[in-house]
FILOMAR-256839 format. One record per residue (C-alpha): residue number from 1; residue in three letters; chain; x, y, z. Coordinates in steps of 0.25 Angstrom, whole numbers, plus 5000, padded with zeros to 4 digits. Example, Ala and Ser with C-alpha at 12.3 -4.5 7.8 and 13.67 -1.06 7.14 Angstrom:
{pos = 1	code = Ala	unit = A	c1 = 5049	c2 = 4982	c3 = 5031}
{pos = 2	code = Ser	unit = A	c1 = 5055	c2 = 4996	c3 = 5029}
END
This chain:
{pos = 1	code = Unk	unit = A	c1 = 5144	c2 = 5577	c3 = 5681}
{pos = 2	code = Unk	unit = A	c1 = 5150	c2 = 5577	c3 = 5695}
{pos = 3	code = Unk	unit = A	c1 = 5166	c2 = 5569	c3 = 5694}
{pos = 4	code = Unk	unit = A	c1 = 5172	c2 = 5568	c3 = 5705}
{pos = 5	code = Unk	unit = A	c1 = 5186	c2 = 5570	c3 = 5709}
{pos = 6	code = Unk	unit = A	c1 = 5191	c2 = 5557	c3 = 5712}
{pos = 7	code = Unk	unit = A	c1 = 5186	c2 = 5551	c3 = 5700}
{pos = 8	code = Unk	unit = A	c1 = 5192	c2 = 5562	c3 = 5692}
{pos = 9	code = Unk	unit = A	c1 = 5205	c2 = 5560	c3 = 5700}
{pos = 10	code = Unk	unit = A	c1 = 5202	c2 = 5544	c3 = 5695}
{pos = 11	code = Unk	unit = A	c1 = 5199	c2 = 5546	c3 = 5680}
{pos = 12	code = Unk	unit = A	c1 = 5214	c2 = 5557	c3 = 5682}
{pos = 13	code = Unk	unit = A	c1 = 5222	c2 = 5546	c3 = 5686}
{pos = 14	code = Unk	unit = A	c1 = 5217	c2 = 5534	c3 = 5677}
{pos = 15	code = Unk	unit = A	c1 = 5219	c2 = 5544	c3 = 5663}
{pos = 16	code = Unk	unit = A	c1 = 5234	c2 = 5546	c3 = 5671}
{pos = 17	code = Unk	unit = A	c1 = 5234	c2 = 5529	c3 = 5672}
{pos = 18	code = Unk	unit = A	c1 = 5229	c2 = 5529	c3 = 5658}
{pos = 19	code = Unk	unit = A	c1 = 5240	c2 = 5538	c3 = 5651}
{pos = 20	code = Unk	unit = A	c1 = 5250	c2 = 5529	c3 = 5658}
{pos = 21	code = Unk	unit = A	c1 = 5247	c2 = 5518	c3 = 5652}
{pos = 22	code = Unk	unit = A	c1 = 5237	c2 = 5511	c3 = 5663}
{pos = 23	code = Unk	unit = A	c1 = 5224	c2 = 5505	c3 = 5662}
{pos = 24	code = Unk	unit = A	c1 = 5214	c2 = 5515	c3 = 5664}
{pos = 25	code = Unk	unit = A	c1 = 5200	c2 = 5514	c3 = 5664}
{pos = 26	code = Unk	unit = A	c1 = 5190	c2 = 5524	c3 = 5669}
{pos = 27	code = Unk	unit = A	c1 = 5177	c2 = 5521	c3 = 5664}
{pos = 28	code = Unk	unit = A	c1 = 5164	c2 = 5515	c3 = 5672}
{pos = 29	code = Unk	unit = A	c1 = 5153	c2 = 5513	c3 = 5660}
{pos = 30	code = Unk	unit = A	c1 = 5142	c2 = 5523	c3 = 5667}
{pos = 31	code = Unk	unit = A	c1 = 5137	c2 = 5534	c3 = 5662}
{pos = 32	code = Unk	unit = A	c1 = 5139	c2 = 5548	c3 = 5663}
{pos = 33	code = Unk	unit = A	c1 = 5149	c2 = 5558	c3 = 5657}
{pos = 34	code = Unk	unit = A	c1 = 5160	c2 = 5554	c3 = 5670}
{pos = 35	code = Unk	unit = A	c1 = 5159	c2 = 5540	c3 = 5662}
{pos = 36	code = Unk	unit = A	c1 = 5161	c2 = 5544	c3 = 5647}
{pos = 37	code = Unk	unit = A	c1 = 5173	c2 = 5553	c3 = 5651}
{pos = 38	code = Unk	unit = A	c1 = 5179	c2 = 5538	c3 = 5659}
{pos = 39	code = Unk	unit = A	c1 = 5176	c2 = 5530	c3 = 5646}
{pos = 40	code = Unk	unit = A	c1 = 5183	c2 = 5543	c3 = 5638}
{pos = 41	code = Unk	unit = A	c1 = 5194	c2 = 5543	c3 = 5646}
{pos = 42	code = Unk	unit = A	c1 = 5197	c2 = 5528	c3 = 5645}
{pos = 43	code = Unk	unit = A	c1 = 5195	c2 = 5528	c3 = 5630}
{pos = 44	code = Unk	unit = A	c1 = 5205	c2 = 5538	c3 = 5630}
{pos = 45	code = Unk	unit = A	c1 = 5215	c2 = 5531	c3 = 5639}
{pos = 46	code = Unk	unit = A	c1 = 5215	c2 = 5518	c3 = 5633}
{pos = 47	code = Unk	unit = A	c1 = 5216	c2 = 5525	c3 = 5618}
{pos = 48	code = Unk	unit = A	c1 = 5229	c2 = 5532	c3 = 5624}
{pos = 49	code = Unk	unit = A	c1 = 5235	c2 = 5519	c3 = 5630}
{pos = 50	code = Unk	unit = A	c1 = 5232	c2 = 5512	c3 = 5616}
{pos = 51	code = Unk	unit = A	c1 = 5240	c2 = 5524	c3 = 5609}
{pos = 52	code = Unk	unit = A	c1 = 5252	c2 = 5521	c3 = 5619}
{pos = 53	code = Unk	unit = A	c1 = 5251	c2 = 5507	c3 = 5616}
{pos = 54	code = Unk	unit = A	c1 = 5252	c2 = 5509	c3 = 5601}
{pos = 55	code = Unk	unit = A	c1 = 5262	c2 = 5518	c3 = 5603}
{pos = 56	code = Unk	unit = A	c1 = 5271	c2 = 5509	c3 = 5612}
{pos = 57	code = Unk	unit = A	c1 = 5269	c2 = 5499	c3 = 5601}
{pos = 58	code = Unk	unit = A	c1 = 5273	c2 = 5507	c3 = 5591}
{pos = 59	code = Unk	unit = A	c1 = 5286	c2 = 5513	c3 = 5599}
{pos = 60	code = Unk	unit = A	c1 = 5289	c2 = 5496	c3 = 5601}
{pos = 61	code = Unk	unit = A	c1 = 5288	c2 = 5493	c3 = 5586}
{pos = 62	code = Unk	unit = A	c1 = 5298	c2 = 5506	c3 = 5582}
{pos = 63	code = Unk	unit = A	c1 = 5307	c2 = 5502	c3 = 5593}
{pos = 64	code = Unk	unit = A	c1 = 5308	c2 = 5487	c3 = 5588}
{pos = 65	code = Unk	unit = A	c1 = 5309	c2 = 5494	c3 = 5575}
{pos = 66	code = Unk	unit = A	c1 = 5321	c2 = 5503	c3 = 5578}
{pos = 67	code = Unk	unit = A	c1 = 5328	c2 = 5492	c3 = 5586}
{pos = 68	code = Unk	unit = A	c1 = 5326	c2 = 5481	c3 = 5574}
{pos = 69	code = Unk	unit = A	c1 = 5333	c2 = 5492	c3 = 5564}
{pos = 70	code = Unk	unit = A	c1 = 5344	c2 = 5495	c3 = 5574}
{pos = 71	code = Unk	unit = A	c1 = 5347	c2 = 5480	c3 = 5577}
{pos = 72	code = Unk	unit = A	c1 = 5346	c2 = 5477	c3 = 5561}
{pos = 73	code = Unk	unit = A	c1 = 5356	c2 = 5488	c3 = 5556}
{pos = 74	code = Unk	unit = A	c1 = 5366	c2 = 5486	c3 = 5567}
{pos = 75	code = Unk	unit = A	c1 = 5373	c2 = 5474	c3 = 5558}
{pos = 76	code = Unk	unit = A	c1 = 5373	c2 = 5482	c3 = 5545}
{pos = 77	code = Unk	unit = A	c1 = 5377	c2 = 5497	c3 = 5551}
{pos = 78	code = Unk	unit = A	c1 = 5388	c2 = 5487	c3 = 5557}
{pos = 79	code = Unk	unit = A	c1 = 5393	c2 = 5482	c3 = 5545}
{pos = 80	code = Unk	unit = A	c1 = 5393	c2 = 5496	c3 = 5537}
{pos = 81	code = Unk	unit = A	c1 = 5401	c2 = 5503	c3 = 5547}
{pos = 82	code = Unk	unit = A	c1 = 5411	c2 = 5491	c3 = 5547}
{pos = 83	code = Unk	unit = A	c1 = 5411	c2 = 5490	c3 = 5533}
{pos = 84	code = Unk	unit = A	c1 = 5413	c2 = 5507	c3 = 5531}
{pos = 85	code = Unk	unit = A	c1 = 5424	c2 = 5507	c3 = 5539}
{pos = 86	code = Unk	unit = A	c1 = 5432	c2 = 5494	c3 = 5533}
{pos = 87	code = Unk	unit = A	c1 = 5431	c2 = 5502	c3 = 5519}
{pos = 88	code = Unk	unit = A	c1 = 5439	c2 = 5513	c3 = 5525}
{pos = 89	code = Unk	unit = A	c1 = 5454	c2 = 5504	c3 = 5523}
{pos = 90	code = Unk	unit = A	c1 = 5447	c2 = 5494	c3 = 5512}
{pos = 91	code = Unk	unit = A	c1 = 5451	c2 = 5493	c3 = 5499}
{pos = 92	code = Unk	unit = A	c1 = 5442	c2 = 5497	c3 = 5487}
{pos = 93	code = Unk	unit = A	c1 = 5436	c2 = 5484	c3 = 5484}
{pos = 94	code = Unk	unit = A	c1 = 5433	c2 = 5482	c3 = 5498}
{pos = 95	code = Unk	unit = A	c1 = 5426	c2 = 5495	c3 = 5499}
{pos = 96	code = Unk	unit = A	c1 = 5416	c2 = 5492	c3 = 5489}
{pos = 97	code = Unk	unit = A	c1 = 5412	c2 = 5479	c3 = 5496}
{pos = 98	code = Unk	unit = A	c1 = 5411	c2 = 5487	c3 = 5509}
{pos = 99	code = Unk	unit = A	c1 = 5402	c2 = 5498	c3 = 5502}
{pos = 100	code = Unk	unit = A	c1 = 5392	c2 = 5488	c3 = 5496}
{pos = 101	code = Unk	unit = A	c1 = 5391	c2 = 5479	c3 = 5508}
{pos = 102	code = Unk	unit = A	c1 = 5388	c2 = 5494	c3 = 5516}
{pos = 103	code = Unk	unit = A	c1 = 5377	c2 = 5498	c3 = 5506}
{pos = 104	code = Unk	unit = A	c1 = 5371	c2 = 5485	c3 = 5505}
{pos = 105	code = Unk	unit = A	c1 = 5371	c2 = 5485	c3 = 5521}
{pos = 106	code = Unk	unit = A	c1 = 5365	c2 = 5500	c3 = 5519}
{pos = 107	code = Unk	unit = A	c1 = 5354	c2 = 5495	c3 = 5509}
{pos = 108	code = Unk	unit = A	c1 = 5351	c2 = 5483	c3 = 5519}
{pos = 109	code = Unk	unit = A	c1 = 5350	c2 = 5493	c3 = 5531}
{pos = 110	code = Unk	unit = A	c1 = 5340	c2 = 5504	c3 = 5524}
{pos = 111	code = Unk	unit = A	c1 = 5330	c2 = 5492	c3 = 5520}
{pos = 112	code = Unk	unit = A	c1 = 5330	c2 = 5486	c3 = 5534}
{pos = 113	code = Unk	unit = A	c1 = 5327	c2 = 5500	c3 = 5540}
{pos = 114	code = Unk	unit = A	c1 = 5315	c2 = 5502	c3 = 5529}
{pos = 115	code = Unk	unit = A	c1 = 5310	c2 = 5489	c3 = 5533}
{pos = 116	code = Unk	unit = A	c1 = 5310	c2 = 5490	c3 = 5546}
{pos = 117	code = Unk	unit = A	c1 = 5304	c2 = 5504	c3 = 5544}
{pos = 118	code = Unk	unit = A	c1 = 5293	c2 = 5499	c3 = 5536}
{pos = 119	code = Unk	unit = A	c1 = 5290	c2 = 5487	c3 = 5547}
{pos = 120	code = Unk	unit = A	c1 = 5289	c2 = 5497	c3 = 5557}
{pos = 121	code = Unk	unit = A	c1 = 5279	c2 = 5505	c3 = 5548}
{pos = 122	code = Unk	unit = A	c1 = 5272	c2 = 5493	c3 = 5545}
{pos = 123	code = Unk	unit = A	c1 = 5270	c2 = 5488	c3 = 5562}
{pos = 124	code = Unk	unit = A	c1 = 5267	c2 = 5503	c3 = 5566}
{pos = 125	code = Unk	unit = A	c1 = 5254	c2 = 5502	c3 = 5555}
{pos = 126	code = Unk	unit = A	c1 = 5261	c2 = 5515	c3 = 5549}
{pos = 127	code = Unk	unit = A	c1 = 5262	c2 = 5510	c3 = 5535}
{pos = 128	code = Unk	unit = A	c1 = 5251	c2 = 5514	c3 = 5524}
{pos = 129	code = Unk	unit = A	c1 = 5246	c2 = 5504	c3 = 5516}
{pos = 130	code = Unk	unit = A	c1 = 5237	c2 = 5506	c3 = 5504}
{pos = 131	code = Unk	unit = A	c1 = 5231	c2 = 5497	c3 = 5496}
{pos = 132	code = Unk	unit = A	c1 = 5231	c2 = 5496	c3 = 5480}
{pos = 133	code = Unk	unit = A	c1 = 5230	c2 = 5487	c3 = 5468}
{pos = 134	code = Unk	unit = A	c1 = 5241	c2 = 5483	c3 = 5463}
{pos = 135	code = Unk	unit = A	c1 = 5247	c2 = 5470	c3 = 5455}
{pos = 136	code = Unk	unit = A	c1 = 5258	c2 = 5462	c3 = 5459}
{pos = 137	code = Unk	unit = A	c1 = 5268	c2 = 5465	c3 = 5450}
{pos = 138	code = Unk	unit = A	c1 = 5268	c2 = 5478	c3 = 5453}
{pos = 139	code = Unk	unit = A	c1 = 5270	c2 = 5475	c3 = 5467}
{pos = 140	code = Unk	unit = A	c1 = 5283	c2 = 5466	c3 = 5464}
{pos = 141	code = Unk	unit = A	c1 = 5286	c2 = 5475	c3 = 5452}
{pos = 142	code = Unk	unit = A	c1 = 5289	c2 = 5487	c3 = 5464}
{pos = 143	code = Unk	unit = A	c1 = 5293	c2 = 5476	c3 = 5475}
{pos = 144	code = Unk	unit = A	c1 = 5305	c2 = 5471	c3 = 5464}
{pos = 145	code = Unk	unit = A	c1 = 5311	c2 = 5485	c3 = 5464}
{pos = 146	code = Unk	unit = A	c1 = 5316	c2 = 5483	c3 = 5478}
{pos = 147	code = Unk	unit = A	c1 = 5323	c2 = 5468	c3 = 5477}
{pos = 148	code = Unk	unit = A	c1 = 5327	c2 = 5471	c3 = 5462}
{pos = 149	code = Unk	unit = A	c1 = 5344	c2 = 5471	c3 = 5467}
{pos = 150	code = Unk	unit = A	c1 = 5341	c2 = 5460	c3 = 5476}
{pos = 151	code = Unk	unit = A	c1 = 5336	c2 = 5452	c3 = 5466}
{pos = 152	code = Unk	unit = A	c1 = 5346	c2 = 5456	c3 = 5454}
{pos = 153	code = Unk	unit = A	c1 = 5357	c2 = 5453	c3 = 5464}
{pos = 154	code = Unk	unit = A	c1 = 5352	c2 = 5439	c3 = 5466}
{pos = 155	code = Unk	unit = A	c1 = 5347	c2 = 5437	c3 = 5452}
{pos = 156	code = Unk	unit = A	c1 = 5332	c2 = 5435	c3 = 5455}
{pos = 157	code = Unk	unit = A	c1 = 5320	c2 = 5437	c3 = 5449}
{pos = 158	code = Unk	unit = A	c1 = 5306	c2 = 5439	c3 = 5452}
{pos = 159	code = Unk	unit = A	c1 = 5297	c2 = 5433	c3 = 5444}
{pos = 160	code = Unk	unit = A	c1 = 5282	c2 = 5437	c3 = 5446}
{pos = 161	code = Unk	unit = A	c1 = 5272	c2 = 5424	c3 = 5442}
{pos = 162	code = Unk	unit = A	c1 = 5258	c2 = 5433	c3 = 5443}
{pos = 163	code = Unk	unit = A	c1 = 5252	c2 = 5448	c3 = 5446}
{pos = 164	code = Unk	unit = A	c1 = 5240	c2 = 5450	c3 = 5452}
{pos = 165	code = Unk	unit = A	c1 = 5233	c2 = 5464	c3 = 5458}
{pos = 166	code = Unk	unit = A	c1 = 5231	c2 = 5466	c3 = 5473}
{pos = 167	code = Unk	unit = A	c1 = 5227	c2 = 5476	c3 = 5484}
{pos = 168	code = Unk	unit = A	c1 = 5241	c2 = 5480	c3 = 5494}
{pos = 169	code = Unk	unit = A	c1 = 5249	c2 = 5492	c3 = 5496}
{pos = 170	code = Unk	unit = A	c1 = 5259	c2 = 5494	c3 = 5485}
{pos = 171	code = Unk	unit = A	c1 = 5272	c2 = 5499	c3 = 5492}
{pos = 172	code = Unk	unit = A	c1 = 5271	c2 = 5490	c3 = 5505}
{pos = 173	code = Unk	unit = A	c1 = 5269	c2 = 5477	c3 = 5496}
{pos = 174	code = Unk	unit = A	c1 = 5278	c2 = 5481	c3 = 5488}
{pos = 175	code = Unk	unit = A	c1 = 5286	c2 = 5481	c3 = 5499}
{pos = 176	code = Unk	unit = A	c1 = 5282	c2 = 5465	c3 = 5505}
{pos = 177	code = Unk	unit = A	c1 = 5286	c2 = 5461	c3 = 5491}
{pos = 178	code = Unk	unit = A	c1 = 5300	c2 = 5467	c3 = 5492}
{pos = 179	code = Unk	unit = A	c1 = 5303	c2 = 5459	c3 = 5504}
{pos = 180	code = Unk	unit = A	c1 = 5295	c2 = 5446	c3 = 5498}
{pos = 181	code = Unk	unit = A	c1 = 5306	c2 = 5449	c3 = 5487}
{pos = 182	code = Unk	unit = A	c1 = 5317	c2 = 5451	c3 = 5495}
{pos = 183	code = Unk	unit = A	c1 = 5316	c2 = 5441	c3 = 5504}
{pos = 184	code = Unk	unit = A	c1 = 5316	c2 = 5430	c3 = 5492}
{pos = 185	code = Unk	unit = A	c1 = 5327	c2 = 5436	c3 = 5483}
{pos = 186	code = Unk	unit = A	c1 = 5333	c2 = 5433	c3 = 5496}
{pos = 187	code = Unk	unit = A	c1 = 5328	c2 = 5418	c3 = 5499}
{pos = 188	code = Unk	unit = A	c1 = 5331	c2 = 5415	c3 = 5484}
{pos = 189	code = Unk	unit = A	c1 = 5342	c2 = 5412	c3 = 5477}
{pos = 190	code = Unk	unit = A	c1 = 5350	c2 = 5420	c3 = 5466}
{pos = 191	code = Unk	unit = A	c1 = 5344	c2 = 5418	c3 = 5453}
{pos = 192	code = Unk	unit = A	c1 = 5331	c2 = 5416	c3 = 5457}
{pos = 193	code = Unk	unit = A	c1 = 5317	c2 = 5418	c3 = 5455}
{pos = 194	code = Unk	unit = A	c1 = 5308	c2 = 5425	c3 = 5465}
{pos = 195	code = Unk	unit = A	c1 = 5292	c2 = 5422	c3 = 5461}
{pos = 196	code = Unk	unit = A	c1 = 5281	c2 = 5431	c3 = 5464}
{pos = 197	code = Unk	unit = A	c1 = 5267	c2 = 5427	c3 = 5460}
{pos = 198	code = Unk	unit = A	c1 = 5252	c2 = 5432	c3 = 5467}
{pos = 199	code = Unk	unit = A	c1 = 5240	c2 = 5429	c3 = 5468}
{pos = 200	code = Unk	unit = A	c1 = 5226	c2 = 5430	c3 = 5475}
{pos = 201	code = Unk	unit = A	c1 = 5215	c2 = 5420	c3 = 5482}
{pos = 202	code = Unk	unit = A	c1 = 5203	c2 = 5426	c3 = 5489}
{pos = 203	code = Unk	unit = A	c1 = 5211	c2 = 5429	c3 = 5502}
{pos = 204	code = Unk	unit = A	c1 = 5224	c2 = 5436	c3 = 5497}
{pos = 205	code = Unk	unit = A	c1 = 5229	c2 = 5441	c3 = 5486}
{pos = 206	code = Unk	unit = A	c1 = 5246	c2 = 5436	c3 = 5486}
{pos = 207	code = Unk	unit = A	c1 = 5261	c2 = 5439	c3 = 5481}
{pos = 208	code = Unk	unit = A	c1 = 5271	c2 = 5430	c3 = 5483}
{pos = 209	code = Unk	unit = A	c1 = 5284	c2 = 5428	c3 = 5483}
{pos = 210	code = Unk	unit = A	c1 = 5294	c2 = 5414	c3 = 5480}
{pos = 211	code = Unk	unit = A	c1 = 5308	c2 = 5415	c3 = 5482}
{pos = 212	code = Unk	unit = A	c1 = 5319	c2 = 5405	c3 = 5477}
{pos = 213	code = Unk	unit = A	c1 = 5323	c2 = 5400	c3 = 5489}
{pos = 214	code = Unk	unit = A	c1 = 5323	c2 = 5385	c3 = 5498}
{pos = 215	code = Unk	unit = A	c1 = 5310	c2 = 5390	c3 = 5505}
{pos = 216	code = Unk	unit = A	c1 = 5309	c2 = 5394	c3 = 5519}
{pos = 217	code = Unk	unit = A	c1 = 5310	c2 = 5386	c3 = 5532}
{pos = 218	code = Unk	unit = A	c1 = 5300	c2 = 5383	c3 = 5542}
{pos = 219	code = Unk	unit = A	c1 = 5308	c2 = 5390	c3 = 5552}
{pos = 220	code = Unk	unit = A	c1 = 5311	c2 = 5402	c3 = 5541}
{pos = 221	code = Unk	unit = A	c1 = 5296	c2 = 5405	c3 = 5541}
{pos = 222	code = Unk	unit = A	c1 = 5293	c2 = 5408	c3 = 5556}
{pos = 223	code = Unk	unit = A	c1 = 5304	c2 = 5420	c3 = 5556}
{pos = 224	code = Unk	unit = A	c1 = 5300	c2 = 5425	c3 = 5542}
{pos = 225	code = Unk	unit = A	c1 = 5293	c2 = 5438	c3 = 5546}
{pos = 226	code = Unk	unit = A	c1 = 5302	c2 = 5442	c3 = 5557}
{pos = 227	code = Unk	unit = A	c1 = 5309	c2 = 5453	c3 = 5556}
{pos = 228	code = Unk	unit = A	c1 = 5324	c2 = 5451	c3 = 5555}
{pos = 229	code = Unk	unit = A	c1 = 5323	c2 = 5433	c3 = 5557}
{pos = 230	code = Unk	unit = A	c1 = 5322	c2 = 5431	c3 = 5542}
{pos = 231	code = Unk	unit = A	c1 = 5332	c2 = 5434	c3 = 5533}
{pos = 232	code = Unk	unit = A	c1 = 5338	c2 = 5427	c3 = 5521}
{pos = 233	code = Unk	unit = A	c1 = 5349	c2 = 5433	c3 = 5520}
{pos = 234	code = Unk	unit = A	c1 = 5360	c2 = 5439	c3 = 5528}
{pos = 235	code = Unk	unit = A	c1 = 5358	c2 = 5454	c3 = 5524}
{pos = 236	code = Unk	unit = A	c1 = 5342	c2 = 5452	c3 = 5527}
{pos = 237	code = Unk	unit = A	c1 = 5336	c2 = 5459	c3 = 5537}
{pos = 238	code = Unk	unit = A	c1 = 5323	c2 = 5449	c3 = 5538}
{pos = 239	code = Unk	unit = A	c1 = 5313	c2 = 5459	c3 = 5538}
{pos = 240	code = Unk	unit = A	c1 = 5308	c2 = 5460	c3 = 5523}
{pos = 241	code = Unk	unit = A	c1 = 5299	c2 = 5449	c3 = 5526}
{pos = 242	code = Unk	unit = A	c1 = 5292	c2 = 5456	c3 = 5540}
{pos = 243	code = Unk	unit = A	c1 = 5291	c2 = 5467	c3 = 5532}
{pos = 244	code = Unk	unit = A	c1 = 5283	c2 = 5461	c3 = 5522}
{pos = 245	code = Unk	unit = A	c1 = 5272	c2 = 5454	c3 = 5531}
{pos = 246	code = Unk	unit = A	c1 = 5271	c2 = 5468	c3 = 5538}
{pos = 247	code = Unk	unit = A	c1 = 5267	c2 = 5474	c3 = 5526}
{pos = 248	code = Unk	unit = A	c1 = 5259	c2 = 5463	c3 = 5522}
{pos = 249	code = Unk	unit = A	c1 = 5253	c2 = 5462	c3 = 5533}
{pos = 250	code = Unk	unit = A	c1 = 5249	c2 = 5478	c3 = 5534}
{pos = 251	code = Unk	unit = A	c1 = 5241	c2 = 5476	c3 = 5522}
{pos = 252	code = Unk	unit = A	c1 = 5233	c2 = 5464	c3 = 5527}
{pos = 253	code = Unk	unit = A	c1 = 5241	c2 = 5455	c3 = 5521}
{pos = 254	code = Unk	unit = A	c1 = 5252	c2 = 5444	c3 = 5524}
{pos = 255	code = Unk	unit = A	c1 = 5263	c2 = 5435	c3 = 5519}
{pos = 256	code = Unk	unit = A	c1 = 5263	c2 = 5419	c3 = 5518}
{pos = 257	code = Unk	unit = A	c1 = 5275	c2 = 5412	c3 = 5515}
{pos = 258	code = Unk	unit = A	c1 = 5277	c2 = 5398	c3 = 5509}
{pos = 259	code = Unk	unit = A	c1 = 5289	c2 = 5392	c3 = 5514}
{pos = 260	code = Unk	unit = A	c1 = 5293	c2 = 5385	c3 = 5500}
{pos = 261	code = Unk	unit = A	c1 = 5306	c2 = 5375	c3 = 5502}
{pos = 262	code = Unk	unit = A	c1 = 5312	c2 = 5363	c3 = 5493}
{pos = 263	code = Unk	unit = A	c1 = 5315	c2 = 5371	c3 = 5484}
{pos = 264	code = Unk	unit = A	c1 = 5303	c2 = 5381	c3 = 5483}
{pos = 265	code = Unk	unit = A	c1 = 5306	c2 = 5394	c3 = 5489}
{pos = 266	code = Unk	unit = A	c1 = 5296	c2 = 5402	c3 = 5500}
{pos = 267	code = Unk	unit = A	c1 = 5286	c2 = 5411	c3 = 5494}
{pos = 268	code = Unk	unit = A	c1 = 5281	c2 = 5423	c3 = 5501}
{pos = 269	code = Unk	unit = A	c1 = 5266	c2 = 5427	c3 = 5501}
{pos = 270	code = Unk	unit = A	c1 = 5260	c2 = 5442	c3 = 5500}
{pos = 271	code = Unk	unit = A	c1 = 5246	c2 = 5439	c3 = 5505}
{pos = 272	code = Unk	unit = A	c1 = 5235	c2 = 5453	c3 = 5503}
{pos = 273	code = Unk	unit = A	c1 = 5222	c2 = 5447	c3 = 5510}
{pos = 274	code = Unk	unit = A	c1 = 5209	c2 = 5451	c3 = 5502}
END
C-alpha cells in the first residue's frame, strides 16, 4: 500500500486539529487499509473530544460547587469570628449565649458542606447505589435518628400510619427521608404531628410525608427544588429538598408534592417506579 506524503502531511494536521478541540474528520467510506486507518483515526478523535467534553463539564459542576459553598459559608464564618471576639470583654452569661450561637453556626456549616458534597456526588454520577428489600419503618426508624433534637426541641412527633416493603438503596433513601423530615418539622408548628404513610399502585411504590403547616403557595412550588430559593426558616440553607430529588432521581425515582392549604398541610411524595 502506497501513501503519499501529502496525505500523510493531511491526516498529521487533522489528528493536531483534532487534539485541539476542532472538527476533524478524515474518513472517505472506500475500501482498503488507507481507509480503515481514516475511519480508526476519527473514532479515536472524536472519543478523545468526548472525554474533554465530560471533563469540562465535570470541572464546571465542582467550580459551581466550590463557589456555592464559599458564597453560603461567608454569613456564618462572619458571624463566628464576630461573636469570638465579643466574648473576649463579655461577661459570663453572655459568653455562653455567644458559644452556643458559634456551635449551632458550626453544626449548620458542616451539614451544608456534606450536602453540598453529597449533590456534587450525586450530579457527577459518582455515588453507588444498590438496591434491597426493605420496609418502611426501617427506613424512617434510621431516617428519625437524624432529626430526633429538632423534633424534641419543637415537641414534634412522627407518627407512622402504614409499612410496606420496597426495592431502594438503604443509606441514600435514608437520606431523602431525612430532608422530607427536616423540611416539615421546619414548616410545622410546635407541638405537632408529622404523618408518614406508603403505599404502592402498579406504577410506583410511595412514602410520604404531611407536615403541620398552612400548605404551600403557588409561587412556593416553582422554587422548591432549587438550591439555596427555599427555605423555611432563617438558618436554612434550602438545599435539603435538591438534595432529596437528586437522590430520588439517581434511583429512578422522583418526588411529588401536593401543595395542601386551608388548614391541610403539604405532603411530600417518595415515588420508586416499578
Amino acid at each position: 500500500m502506497w501513501i503519499s506524503k501529502k496525505e500523510l502531511q493531511s491526516l498529521s494536521e487533522g489528528i493536531r486539529m483534532a487534539l485541539d478541540g476542532q472538527p476533524f474528520d478524515p474518513r472517505d467510506h472506500k475500501e482498503g487499509a488507507l481507509s480503515i486507518l481514516k475511519n480508526d483515526i476519527y473514532i479515536l478523535a472524536h472519543a478523545e473530544q468526548e472525554r474533554k467534553k465530560v471533563l469540562a463539564k465535570e470541572n464546571e459542576h465542582l467550580a459551581e460547587y466550590l463557589s456555592d459553598i464559599s458564597h453560603q459559608l461567608k454569613t456564618p464564618i462572619s458571624s463566628v469570628l464576630l461573636m469570638t471576639e465579643l466574648m473576649t470583654d463579655a461577661p459570663e452569661e453572655k459568653r455562653q449565649e455567644f458559644f452556643l450561637h458559634i456551635k449551632k453556626e458550626v453544626r449548620h456549616m458542616e451539614w451544608l458542606v456534606t450536602a453540598l458534597l453529597k449533590m456534587a456526588k450525586l450530579d457527577a454520577s459518582a455515588a453507588h447505589f444498590k438496591k434491597e428489600k426493605i420496609s418502611v419503618s426501617d427506613l424512617l426508624r434510621e431516617a428519625r435518628k437524624s432529626v430526633e433534637i429538632l423534633l424534641d426541641i419543637r415537641n414534634q412527633s412522627v407518627r407512622p400510619a402504614n409499612d410496606l416493603s420496597l426495592s431502594c438503596d438503604r443509606k441514600w433513601t435514608a437520606e431523602a427521608l431525612i430532608n422530607l423530615l427536616k423540611n416539615a418539622s421546619e414548616c410545622s408548628p410546635e407541638n405537632s404531628e408529622i404523618l408518614v404513610d406508603c403505599g404502592e399502585n402498579p406504577l410506583y411504590d410511595w412514602i410520604s410525608v404531611t407536615d403541620a403547616g398552612e400548605g404551600l403557595k403557588k409561587e412556593q412550588l416553582s422554587r422548591l427544588f432549587r438550591k439555596f430559593e427555599n427555605s423555611q426558616k432563617e438558618d436554612g440553607y434550602g438545599i435539603g429538598l435538591p438534595l432529596a430529588l437528586s437522590i430520588m432521581r439517581a434511583q429512578n425515582g422522583d418526588i411529588e408534592v401536593m401543595p395542601g392549604g386551608n388548614g391541610v398541610g403539604a405532603t411530600f411524595f417518595l415515588k420508586f417506579y416499578k
